[in-house]
Residue frames as qw, qx, qy, qz and C-alpha x, y, z in Angstrom:
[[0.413, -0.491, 0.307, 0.703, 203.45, -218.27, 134.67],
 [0.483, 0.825, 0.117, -0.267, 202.74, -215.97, 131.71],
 [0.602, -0.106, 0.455, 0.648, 204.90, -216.94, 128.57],
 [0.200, 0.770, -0.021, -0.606, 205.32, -214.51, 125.63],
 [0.682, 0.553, 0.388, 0.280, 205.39, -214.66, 121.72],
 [0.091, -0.764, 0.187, 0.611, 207.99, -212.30, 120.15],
 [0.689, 0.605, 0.391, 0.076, 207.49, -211.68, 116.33],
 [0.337, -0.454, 0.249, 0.786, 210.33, -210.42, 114.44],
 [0.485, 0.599, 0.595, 0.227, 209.00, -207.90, 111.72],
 [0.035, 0.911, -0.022, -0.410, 210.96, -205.46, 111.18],
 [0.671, -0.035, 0.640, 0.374, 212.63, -206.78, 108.34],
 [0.125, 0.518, -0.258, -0.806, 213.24, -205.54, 104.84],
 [0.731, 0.541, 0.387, -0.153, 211.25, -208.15, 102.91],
 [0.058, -0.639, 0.328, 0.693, 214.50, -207.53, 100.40],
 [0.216, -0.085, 0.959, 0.161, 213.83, -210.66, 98.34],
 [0.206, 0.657, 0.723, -0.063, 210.25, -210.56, 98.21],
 [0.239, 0.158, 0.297, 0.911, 210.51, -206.84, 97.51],
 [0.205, -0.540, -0.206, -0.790, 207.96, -205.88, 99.56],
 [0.311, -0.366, 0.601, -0.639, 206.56, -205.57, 103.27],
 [0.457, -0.063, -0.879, -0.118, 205.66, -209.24, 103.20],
 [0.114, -0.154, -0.810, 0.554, 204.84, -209.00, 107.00],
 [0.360, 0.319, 0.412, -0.774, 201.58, -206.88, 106.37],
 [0.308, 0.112, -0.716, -0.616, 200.59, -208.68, 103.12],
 [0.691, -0.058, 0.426, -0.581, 197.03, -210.36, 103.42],
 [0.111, 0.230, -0.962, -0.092, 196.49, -214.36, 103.04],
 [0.070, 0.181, 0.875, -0.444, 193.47, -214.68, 104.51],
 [0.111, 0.507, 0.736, 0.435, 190.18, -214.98, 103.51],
 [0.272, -0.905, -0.322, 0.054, 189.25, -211.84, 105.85],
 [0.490, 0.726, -0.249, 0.414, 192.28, -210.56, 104.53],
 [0.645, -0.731, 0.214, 0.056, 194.35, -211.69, 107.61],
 [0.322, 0.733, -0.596, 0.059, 198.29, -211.75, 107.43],
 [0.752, 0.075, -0.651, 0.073, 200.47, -214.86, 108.14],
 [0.221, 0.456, -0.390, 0.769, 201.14, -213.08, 111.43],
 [0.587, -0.231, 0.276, -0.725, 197.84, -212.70, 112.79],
 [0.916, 0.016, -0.382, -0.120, 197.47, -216.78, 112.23],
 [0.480, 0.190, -0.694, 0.502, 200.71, -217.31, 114.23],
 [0.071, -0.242, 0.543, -0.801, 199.32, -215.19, 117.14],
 [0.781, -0.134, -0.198, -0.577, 195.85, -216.85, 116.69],
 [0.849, 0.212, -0.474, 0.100, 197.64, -220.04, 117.14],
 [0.449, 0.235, -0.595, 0.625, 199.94, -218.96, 119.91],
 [0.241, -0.392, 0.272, -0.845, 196.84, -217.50, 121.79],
 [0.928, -0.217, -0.174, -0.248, 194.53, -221.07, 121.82],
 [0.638, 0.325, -0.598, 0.361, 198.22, -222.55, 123.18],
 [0.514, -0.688, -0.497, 0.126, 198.04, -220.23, 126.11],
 [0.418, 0.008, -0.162, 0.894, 200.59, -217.19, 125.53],
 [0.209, -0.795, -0.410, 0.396, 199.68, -213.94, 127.38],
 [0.007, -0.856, 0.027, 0.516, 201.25, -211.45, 125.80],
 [0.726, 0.525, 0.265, 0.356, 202.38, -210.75, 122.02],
 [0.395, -0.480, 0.353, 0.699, 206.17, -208.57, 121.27],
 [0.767, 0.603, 0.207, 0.073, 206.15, -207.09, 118.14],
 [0.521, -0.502, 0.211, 0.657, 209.79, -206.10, 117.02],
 [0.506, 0.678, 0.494, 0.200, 209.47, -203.33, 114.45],
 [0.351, 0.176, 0.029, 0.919, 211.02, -200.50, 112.61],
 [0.014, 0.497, 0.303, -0.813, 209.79, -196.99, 114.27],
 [0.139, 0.181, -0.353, -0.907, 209.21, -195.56, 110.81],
 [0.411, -0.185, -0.679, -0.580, 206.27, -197.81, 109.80],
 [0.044, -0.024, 0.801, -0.596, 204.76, -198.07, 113.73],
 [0.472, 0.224, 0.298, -0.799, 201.41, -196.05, 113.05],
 [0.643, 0.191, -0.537, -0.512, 200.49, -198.14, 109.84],
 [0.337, 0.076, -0.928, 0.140, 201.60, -201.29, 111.57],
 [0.033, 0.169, 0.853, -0.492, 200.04, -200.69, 114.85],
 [0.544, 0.198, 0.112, -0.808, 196.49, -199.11, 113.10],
 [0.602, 0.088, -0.762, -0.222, 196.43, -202.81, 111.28],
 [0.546, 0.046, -0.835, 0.056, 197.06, -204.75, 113.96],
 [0.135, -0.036, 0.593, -0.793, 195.31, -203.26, 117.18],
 [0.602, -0.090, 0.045, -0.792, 191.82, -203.31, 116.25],
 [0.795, 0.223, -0.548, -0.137, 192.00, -206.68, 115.64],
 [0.437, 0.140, -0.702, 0.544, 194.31, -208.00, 118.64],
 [0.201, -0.393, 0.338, -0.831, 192.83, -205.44, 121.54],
 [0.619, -0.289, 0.252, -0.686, 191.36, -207.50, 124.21],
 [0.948, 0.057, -0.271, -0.157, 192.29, -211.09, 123.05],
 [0.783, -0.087, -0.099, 0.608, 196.36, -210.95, 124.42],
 [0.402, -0.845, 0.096, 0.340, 198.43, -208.44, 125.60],
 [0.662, 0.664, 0.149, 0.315, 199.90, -206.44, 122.99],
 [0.353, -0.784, 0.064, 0.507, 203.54, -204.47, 123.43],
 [0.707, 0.615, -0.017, 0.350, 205.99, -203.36, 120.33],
 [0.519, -0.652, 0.257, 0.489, 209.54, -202.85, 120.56],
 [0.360, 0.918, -0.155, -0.059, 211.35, -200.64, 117.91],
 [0.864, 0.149, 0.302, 0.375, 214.72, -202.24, 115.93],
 [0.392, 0.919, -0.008, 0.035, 217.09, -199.68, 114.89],
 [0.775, 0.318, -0.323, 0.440, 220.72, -199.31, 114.21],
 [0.041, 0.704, -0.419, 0.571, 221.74, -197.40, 117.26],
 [0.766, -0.544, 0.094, -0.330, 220.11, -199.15, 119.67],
 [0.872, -0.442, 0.176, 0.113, 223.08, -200.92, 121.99],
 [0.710, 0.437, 0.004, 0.551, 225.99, -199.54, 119.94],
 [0.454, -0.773, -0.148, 0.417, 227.05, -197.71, 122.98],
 [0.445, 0.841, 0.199, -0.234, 227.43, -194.81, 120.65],
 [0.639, -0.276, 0.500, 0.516, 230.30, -196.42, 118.84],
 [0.106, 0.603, -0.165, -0.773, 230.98, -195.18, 115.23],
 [0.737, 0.118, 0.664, 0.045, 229.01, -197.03, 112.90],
 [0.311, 0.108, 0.646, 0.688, 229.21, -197.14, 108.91],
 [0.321, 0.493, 0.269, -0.763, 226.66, -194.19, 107.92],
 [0.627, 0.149, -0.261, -0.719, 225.86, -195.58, 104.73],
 [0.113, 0.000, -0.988, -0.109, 224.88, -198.67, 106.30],
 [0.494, -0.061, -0.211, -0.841, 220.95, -199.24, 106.29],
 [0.659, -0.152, -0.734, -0.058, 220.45, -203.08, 106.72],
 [0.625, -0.653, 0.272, -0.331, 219.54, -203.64, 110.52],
 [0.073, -0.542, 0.830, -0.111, 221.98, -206.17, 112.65],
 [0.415, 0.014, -0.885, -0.212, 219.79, -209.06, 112.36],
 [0.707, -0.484, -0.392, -0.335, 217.72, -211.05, 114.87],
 [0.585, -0.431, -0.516, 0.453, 219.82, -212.08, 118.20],
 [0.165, -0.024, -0.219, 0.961, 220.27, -207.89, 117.92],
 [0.440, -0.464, -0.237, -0.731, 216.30, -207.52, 117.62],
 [0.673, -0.521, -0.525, 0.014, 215.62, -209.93, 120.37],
 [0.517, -0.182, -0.364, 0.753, 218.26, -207.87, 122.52],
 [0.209, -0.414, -0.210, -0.861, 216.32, -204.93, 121.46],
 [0.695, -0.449, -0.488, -0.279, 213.51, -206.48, 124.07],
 [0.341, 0.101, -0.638, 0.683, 215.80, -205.68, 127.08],
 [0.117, 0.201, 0.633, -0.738, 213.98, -205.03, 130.11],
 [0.644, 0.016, -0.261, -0.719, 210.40, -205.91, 128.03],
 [0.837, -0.076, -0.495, -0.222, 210.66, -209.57, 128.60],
 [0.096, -0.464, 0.791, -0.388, 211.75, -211.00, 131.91],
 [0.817, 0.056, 0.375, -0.434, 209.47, -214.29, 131.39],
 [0.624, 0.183, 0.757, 0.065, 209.64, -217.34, 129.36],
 [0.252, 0.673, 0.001, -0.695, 209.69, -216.51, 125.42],
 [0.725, 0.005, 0.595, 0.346, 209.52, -217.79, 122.14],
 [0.353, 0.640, -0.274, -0.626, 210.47, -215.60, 118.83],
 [0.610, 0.527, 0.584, 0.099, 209.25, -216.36, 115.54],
 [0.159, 0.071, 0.396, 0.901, 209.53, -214.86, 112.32],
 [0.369, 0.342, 0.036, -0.863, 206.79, -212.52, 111.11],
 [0.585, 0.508, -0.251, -0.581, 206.15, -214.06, 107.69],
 [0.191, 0.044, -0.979, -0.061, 206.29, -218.39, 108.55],
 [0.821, -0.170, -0.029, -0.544, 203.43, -220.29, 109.01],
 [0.133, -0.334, 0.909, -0.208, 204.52, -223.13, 111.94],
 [0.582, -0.182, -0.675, -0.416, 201.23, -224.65, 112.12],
 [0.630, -0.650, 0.093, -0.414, 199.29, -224.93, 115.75],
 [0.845, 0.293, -0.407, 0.187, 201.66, -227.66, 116.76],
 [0.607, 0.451, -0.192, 0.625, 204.42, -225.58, 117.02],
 [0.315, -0.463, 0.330, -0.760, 202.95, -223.25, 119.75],
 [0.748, -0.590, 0.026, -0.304, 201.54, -225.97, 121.77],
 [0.924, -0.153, -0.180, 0.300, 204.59, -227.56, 122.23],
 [0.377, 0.406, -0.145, 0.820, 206.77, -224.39, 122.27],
 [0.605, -0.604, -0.080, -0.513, 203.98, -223.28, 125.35],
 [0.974, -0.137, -0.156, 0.089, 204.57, -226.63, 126.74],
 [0.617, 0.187, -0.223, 0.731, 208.36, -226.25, 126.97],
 [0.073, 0.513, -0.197, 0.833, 208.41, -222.80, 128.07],
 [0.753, -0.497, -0.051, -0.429, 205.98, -223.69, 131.14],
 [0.976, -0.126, -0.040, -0.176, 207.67, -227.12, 132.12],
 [0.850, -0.013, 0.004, 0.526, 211.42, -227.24, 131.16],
 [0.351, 0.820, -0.028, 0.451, 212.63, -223.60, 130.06],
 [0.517, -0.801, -0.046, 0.300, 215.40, -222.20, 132.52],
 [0.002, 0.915, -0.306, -0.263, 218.46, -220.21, 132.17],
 [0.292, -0.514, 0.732, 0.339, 220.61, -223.34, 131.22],
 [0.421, 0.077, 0.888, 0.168, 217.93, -224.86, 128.95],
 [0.465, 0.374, -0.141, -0.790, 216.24, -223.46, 125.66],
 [0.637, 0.143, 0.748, -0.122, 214.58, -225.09, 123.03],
 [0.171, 0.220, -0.439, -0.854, 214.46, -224.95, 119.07],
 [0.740, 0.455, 0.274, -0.413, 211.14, -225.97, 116.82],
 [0.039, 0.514, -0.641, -0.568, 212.27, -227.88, 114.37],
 [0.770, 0.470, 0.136, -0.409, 211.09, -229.50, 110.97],
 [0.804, 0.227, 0.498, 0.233, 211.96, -231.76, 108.33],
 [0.041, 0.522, -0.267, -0.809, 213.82, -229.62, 105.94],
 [0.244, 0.259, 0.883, 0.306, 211.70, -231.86, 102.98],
 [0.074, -0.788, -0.605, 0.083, 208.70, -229.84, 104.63],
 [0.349, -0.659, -0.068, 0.663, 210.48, -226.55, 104.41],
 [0.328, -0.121, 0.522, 0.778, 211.36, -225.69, 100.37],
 [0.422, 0.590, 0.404, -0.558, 210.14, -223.87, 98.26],
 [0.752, 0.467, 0.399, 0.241, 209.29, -224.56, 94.63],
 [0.290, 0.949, 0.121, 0.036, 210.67, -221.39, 93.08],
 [0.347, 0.715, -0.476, 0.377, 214.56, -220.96, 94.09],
 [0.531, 0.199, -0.582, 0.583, 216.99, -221.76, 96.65],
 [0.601, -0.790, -0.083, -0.095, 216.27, -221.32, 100.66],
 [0.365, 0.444, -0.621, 0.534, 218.64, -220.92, 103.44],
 [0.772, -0.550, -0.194, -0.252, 217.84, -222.97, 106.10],
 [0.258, -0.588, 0.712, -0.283, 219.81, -223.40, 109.88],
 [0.795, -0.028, -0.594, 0.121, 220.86, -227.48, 109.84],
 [0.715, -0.528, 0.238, -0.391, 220.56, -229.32, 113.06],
 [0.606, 0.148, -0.763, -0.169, 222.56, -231.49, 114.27],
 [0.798, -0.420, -0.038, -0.431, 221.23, -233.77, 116.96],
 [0.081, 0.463, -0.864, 0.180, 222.40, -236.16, 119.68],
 [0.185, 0.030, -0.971, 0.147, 221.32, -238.92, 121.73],
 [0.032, -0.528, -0.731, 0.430, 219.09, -237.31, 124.09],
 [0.164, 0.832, 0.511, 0.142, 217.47, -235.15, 121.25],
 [0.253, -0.796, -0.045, 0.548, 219.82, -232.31, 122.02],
 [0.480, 0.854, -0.172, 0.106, 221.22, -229.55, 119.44],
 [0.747, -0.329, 0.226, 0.531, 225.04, -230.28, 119.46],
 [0.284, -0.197, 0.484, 0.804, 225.52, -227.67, 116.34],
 [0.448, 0.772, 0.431, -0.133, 223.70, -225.46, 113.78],
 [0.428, -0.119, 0.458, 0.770, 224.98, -224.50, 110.34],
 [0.425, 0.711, 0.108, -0.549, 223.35, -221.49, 108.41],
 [0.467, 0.182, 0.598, 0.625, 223.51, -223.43, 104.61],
 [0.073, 0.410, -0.086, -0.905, 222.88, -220.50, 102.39],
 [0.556, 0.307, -0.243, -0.733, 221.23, -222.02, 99.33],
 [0.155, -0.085, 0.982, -0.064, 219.34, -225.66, 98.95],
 [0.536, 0.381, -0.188, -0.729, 217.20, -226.23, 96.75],
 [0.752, 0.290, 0.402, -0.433, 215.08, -229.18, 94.77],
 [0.342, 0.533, -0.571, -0.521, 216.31, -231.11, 92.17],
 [0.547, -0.113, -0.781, -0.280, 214.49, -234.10, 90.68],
 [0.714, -0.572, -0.266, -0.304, 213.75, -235.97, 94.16],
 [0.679, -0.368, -0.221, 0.596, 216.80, -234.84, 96.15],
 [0.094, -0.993, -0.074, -0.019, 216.95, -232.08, 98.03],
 [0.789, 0.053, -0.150, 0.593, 220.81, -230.53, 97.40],
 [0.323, -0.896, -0.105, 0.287, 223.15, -227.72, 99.13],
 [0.683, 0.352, -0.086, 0.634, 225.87, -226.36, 97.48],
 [0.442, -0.741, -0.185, 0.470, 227.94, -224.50, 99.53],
 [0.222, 0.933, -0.043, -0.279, 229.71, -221.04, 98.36],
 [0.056, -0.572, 0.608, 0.547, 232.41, -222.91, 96.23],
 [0.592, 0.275, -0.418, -0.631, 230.17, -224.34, 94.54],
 [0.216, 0.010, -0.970, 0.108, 230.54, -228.58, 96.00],
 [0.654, -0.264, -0.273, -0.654, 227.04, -229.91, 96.25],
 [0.006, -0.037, -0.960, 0.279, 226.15, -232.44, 99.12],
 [0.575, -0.521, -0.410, -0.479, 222.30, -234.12, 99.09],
 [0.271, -0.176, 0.400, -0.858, 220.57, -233.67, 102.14],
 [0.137, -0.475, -0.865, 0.088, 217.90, -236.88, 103.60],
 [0.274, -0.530, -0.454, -0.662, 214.35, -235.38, 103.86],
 [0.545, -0.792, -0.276, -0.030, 213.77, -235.83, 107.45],
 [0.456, -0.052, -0.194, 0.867, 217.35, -233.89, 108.27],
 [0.321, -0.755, -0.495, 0.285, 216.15, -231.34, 111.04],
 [0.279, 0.515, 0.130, 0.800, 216.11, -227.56, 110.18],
 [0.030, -0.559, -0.498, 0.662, 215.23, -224.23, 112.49],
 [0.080, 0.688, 0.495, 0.524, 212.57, -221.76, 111.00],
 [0.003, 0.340, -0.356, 0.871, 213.75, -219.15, 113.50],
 [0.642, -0.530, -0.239, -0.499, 211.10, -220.57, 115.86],
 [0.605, 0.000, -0.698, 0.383, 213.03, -221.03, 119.28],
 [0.669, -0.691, -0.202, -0.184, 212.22, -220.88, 123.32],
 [0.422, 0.328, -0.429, 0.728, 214.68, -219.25, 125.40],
 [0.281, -0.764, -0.539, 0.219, 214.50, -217.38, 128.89],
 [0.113, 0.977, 0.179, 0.025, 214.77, -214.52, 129.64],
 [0.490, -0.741, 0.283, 0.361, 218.84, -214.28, 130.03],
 [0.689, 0.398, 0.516, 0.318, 218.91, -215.48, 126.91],
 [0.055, -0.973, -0.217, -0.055, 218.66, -211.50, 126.42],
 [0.563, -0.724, 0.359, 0.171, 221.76, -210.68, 128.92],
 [0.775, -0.195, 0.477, 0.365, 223.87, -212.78, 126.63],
 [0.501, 0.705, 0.391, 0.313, 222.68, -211.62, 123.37],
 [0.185, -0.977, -0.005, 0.108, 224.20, -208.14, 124.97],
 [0.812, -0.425, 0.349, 0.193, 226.98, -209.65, 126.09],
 [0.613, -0.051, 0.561, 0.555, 228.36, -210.85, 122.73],
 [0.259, 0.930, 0.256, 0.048, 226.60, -207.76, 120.68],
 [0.084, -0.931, 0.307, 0.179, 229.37, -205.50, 121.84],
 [0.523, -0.441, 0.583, 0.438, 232.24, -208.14, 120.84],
 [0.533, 0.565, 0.578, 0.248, 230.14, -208.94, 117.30],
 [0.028, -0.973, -0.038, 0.228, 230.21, -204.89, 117.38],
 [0.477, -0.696, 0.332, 0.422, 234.44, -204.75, 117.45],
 [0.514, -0.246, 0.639, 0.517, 234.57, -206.52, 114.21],
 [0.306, 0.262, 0.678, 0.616, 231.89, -205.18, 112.35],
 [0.045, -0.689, -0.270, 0.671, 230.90, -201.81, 113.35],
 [0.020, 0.568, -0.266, -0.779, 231.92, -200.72, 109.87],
 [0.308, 0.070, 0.912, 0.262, 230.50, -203.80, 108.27],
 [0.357, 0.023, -0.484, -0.799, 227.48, -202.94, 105.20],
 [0.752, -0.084, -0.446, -0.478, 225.79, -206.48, 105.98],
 [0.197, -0.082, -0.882, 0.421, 227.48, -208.66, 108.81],
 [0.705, -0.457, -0.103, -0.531, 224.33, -209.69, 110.93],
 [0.095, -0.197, 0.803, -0.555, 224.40, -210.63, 114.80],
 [0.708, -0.114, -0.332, -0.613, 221.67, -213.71, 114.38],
 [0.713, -0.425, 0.391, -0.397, 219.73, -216.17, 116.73],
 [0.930, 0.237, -0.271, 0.072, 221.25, -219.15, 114.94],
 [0.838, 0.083, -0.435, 0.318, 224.50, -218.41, 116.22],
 [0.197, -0.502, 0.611, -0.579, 224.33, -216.65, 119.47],
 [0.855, -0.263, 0.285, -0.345, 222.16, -220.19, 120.31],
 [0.838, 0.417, -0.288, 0.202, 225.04, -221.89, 118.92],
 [0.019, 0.586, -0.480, 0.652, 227.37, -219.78, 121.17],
 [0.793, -0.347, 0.136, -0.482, 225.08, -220.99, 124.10],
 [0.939, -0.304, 0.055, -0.151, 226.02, -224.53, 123.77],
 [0.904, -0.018, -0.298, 0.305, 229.52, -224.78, 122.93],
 [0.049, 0.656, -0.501, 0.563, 230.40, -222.10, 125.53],
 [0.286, -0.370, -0.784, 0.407, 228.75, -224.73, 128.17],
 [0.299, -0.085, 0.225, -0.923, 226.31, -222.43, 129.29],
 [0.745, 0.237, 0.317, -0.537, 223.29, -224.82, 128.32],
 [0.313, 0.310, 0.845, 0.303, 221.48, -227.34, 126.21],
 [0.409, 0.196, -0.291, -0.843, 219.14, -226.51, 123.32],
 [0.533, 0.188, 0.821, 0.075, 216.47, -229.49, 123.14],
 [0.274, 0.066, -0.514, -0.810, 215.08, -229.87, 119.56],
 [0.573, 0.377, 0.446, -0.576, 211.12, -230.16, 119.28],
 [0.120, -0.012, 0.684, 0.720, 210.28, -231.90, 115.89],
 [0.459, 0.414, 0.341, -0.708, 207.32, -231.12, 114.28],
 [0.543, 0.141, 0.822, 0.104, 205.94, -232.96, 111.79],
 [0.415, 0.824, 0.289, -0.256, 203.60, -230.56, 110.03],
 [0.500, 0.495, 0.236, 0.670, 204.58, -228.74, 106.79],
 [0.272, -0.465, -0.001, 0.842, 206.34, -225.15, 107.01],
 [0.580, 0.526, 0.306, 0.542, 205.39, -222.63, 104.68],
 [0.023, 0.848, 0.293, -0.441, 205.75, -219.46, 103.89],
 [0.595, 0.782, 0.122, 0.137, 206.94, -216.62, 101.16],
 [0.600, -0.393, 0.252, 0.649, 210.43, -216.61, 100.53],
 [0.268, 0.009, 0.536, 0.801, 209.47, -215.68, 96.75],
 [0.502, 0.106, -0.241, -0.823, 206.73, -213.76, 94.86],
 [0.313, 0.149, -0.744, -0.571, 205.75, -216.93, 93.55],
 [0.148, -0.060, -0.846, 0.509, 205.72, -218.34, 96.89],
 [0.243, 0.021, 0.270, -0.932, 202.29, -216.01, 97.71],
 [0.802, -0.053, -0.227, -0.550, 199.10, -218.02, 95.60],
 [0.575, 0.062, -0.807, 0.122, 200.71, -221.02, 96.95],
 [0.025, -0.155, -0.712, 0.684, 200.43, -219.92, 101.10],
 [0.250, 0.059, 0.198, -0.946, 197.15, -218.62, 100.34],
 [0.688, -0.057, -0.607, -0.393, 195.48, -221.70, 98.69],
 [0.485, -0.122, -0.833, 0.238, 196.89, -223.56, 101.63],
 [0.034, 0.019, -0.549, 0.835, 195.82, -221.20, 103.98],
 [0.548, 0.185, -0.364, -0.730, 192.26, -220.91, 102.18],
 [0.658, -0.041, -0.735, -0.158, 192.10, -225.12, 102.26],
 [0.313, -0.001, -0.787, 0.531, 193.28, -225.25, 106.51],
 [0.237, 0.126, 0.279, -0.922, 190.21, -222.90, 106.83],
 [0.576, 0.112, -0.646, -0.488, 188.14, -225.36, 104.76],
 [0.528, 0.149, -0.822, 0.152, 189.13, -227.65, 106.71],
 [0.546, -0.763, -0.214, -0.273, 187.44, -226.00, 110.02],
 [0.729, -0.366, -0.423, 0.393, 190.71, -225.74, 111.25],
 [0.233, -0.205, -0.202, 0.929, 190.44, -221.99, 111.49],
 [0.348, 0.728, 0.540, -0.242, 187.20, -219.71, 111.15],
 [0.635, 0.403, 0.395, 0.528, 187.14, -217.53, 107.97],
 [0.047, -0.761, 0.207, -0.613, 187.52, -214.36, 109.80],
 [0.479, 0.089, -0.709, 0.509, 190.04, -214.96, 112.75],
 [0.098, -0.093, -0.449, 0.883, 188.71, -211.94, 115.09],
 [0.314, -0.485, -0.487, -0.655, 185.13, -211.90, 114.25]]
């Protein structure tokens, strides 16, 4: 059974302040991207989604074909504000796309298999795809997804505040709840959140985060529709509301529809939330290739 990799990258990079997703890291100037799919291809996925804005296709896809063509099955699906806004009147000076559960819905009738999306611009670490393989093969059906999740210790970056999705967990390892904290951040050796009035709570180091890296099937889709148009009623006119995978897989479990197991992964997260963020992924990336655990030109 042929599982798929969907890469969201059609983002505005607004933070970083530039297309982050085609930035090179590698020592053969590869992007954090082309590591993920490297990674997700020794796992055993067949086919690679990209989800991208139309406007930057030809640049995107004249990178990333020569390079890809013949190793995995390569498809791209195009993110834009009309798409499923059954041609409702939206805000015209809004610009920002709807987010991620509205890119993955973008993927209608592309995916009808086993799937796991990812950001563009994280490094999960090989792990992450063999067990996110694993799962999708072995356990994945319509009532059961799965998130990737990490240590949120293993997740920060030196330079400012993150926003990471908090897990919480039950008995049998299941999500029971995910909370999008907006800013958490380092301070001496505790990691704290403060939430938008300002009240700080620390946060234990091994408290379980998502890095947008989750395994769904394919109805997963169907749903993402589903609640698009109601997300739609209240903020058609909205500048910034976003319709994201945190909480349509939230939706998921406390409509009863399903479980979510959580996958932990041990490894360190990185990637470039900030400028600053960039010599940092690129030493490490630079050392993991040292290490022989990647050759110094992926596609030679």
């Amino acid at each position: 059974m042929q599982s798929t990799l969907v890469i969201l990258a059609a983002g505005m990079a607004s933070r970083y302040g530039s297309m982050k997703q085609t930035q090179s890291f590698g020592p053969s100037g590869e992007t954090i991207m082309e590591y993920s799919v490297y990674d997700a291809i020794e796992a055993g996925f067949g086919k690679v989604i990209f989800i991208i804005r139309e406007d930057f296709s030809d640049s995107f896809k004249a990178m990333i074909e020569p390079k890809l063509k013949g190793k995995i099955e390569i498809e791209y699906v195009y993110q834009s504000l009309d798409k499923f806004t059954e041609g409702r009147a939206i805000n015209p000076q809004r610009t920002k796309p709807w987010g991620t559960a509205h890119a993955v819905l973008c993927c209608k009738g592309r995916v009808n298999e086993p799937f796991a999306v990812i950001n563009a611009d994280d490094f999960y670490g090989k792990d992450s795809y063999r067990k996110a393989f694993d799962f999708l093969q072995t356990r994945c059906n319509g009532k059961t997804y799965a998130v990737i999740a990490y240590d949120l210790s293993n997740t920060l970056s030196e330079y400012g505040s993150v926003s990471r999705g908090v897990i919480s967990v039950n008995d049998n390892n299941e999500m029971t709840d995910i909370k999008e904290c907006l800013k958490i951040y380092k301070k001496d050796d505790a990691i704290i959140y403060q939430d938008e009035n300002g009240s700080t709570t620390e946060f234990l180091k091994d408290t379980k985060v998502s890095m947008n890296f989750f395994c769904y099937a394919p109805q997963f889709i169907n749903l993402c529709e589903e609640q698009f148009q109601k997300f739609l009623d209240e903020n058609a006119q909205s500048l910034k509301a976003e319709f994201l995978i945190p909480g349509m897989t939230d939706y998921f479990i406390k409509s009863g529809k399903g479980k979510v197991e959580v996958i932990p992964i041990g490894a360190k997260w990185f990637g470039v939330t900030y400028k600053e963020d960039a010599p940092f992924v690129e030493a490490t990336v630079k050392h993991l290739v040292e290490k022989g655990e990647y050759p110094d030109n992926l596609w030679k």
